[in-house]
C-alpha positions, 0 to 999 in steps of 0.5 A: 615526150612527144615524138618530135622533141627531137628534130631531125634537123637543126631547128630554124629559130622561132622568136622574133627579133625586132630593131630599133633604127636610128643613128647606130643602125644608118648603113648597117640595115642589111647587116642587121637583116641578115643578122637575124632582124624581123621587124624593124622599129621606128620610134617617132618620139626621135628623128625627123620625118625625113630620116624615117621615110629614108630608113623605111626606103633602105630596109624594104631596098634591103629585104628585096635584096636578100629575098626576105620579108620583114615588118615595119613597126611605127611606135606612136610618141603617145602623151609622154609627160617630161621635164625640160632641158638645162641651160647649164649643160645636158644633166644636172645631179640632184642631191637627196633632200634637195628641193627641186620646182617643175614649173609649167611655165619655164621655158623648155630650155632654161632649167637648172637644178633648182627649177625645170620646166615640162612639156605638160601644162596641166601638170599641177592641176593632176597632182597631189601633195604626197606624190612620188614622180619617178624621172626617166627609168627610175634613178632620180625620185620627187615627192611632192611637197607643195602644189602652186598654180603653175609649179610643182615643189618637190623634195629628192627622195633619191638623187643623182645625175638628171638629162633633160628630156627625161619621162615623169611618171607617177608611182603607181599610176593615175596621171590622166593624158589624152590616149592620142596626141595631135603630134601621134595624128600626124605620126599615124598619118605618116604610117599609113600613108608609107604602108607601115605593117604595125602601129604601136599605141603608147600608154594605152588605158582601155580598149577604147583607145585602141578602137579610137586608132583602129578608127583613126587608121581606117580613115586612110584606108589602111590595113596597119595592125595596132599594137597595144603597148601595155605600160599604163597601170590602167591597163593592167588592173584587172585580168577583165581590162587586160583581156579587153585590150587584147581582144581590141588589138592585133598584136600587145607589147609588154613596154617594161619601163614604164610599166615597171614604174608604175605598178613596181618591179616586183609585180612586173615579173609575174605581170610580164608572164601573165600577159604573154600568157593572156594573149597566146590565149586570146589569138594574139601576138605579144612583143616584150621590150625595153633593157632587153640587153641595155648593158650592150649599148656600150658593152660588145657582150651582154651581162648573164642577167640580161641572158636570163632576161631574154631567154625567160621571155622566150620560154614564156612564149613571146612573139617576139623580143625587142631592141631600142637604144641597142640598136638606135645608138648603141656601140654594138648593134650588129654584135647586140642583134647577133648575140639575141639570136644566139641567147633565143637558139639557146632557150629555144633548144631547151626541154622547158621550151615545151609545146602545147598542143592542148590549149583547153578551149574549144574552137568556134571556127573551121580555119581555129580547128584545122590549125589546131589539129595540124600542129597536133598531128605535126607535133606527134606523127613521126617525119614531120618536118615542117608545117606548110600553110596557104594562106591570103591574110596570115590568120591561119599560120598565127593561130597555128604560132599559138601552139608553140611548136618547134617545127617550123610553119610557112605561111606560103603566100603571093601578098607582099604585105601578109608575108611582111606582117607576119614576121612579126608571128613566133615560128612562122616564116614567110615564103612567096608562093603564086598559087594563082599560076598553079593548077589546083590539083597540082597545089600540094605537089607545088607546096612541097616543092617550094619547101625543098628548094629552100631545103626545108625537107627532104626525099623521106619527110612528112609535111603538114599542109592546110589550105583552103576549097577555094583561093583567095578567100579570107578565113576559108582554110578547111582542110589539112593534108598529110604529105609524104616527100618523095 
């Protein structure tokens, strides 16, 4: 057991929670916020640009009110395939063994249960007599029985009630899309143009089409980071792809719907852990997400599954667990995001949420090793109480995150825009500390003293701090103090 297993105080929650806004969490912003939300989601596949340019508004309004950092993440559409609406309601049910056409050519909104139109034209031209489509998230199943210039004719191997709108995918992958629509150029766009601190990719299939977003982002001029949401079976075919995509991006998120679809349920447990396990390795943060606590978008309690289901992501070591219709147009947002936090406390506190201080590679930069050996010696020297870290771009406080520590590490620094980004980083919490106004030899006194005031530690403690010979300057930590509180 390592020395500091057991805190000397309560220990301040790790994992990250991100929110999704919509028409549930209008007005409640800065309750979420002080629920215990750190990133804030904005799903362009719903809302109107208006409604996200306010929603962006209220929650900066409402971190500068409570004194907090917090990310925003926009979340590319991506090239989602779907059916129509029905003219005769919201939802049609579909009998098995039914027929049921996807006709290309039908008007989005005049479907019925016999024949219902899709928002992607090319669809016959990619699909094969013996193709299974799964609607929305798997309830409702098609095989593909005839293939016509413009339809699709299927039979309903699993029925049920069917909304308009649902995704289509194809059982074990291969539908191929453009990686970014004209409609994600414009949502891009929208994100840099606001400042947003995250991009998520949908359906992404290689690195390329993470550099073609990186590319697409800096004809802005922007620092967003790019999350590479894994959802594709392209994307998780080879442990090489995987890998690839990760190197590319700044942060990965395991989208567990989709993915689910494609490559089975079954194989999704093992390939959720893998991810997550590939990017702490690769330096990167990773997001897990979808049906994290579905039942509580009517229920004001979540199911023991869905317990288990959080609390397993945390103890594989995710960043960060995520809410969508919970919190978009759920009953309970305020109880959901309440309820998270309890759950990650819980797994959190458990022996099995364990560091790891050895992480088998050797490190080829100076700012890699002094984070590496300031969570080794934090996590073994006795007193330690928490790990203070200056820093102007972030990248120090998330390769010391990788280490999984319990200790709390700050990311002390003057740049609004670092501090919200990394929110998002598994134990980091960010702190504004002006080191410019600060004689450098009075750095480490004043590192401290910023720790106290937050009650952080106390007269008697140790502190690990790492910083750099000079301010300001990318990559160039290369010292770690040990400090003693007095």
């Amino acid at each position: 057991m390592l020395k500091n297993d057991l805190l000397p105080r309560k220990a301040v929650r790790s994992t990250k929670i991100v929110a999704t806004l919509g028409p549930a969490s209008d007005g409640q912003i800065e309750q979420l916020l002080e629920e215990g939300v750190d990133v804030f989601r904005l799903n362009f596949s719903h809302g109107t640009r208006e409604e996200h340019s306010r929603r962006i508004l209220e929650v900066r309004a409402a971190a500068k009110n409570n004194e907090r950092y917090v990310a925003i993440l926009g979340d590319l559409q991506g090239p989602k395939i779907r059916i129509g609406s029905f003219s005769e309601g919201v939802a049609v049910t579909l009998e098995l063994g039914a027929t049921i056409t996807i006709n290309a050519s039908l008007s989005l909104s005049a479907g019925t249960k016999h024949e219902v139109g899709t928002t992607y034209q090319a669809l016959p031209q990619v699909l094969s007599p013996g193709n299974i489509l799964v609607i929305g998230d798997g309830g409702v199943e098609l095989e593909v029985n005839q293939i016509k210039s413009k339809s699709i004719v299927c039979k309903v191997l699993i029925g049920g009630e069917l909304g308009g709108g649902k995704g289509i995918n194809l059982k074990g992958g291969g539908l191929a899309t453009p990686a970014i629509t004209e409609k994600d150029r414009e949502d891009l766009k929208f994100a840099c143009e606001n400042n947003l601190d995250y991009l998520a990719i949908s359906f992404v299939s290689s690195a390329a089409d993470v550099n073609l977003a990186r590319e697409l982002v800096n004809q802005y001029a922007s620092d967003c980071r790019i999350v590479a949401k894994l959802e594709k079976v392209e994307a998780v075919a080879t442990e090489a792809v995987i890998d690839s995509i990760i190197l590319a991006s700044d942060a990965v998120m395991v989208a567990r719907g989709d993915l689910g679809i494609e490559i089975g349920d079954a194989s999704l447990v093992g390939m959720q852990k893998h991810i997550i396990s590939r990017a702490r390795s690769l330096n990167r943060c990773v997001i897990t997400a979808t049906h994290m606590m579905e039942s509580m978008v009517h229920n004001s309690v979540p199911t023991r599954a869905e317990v288990m289901d959080v609390a397993n992501a945390v103890l594989d070591g995710t960043d960060a667990v995520m809410l969508s219709a919970e919190t978009a147009v759920g009953s309970y947002p305020l109880e959901t995001v309440r309820s998270m936090a309890e759950i990650i406390e819980g797994a959190e506190s458990s022996p099995y949420d364990a560091a790891n201080t050895q992480l088998g590679y050797s490190c080829k930069l100076i700012d890699e090793s002094i984070a590496l050996a300031s969570m080794t010696v934090a996590e073994h020297l006795e007193g330690v109480c928490a790990v203070a870290c200056l820093t102007s771009t972030g990248n120090t406080p998330k390769l010391m995150s990788r280490s999984r520590s319990r200790l709390p590490i700050y990311a002390l620094c003057d740049n609004p825009r670092t501090l919200s980004r990394v929110a998002l980083y598994r134990g980091v919490h960010p702190r504004l500390f002006k080191s410019e106004q600060i004689d450098y030899d009075q750095i480490n006194v004043a590192a401290v003293e910023r720790l106290r005031q937050d009650g952080a530690v106390a007269s008697g403690d140790r502190v690990i701090l790492s910083k750099g010979d000079y301010r300001n300057v990318h990559g160039g930590t290369n010292t770690m103090k040990i400090l003693e509180v007095s």
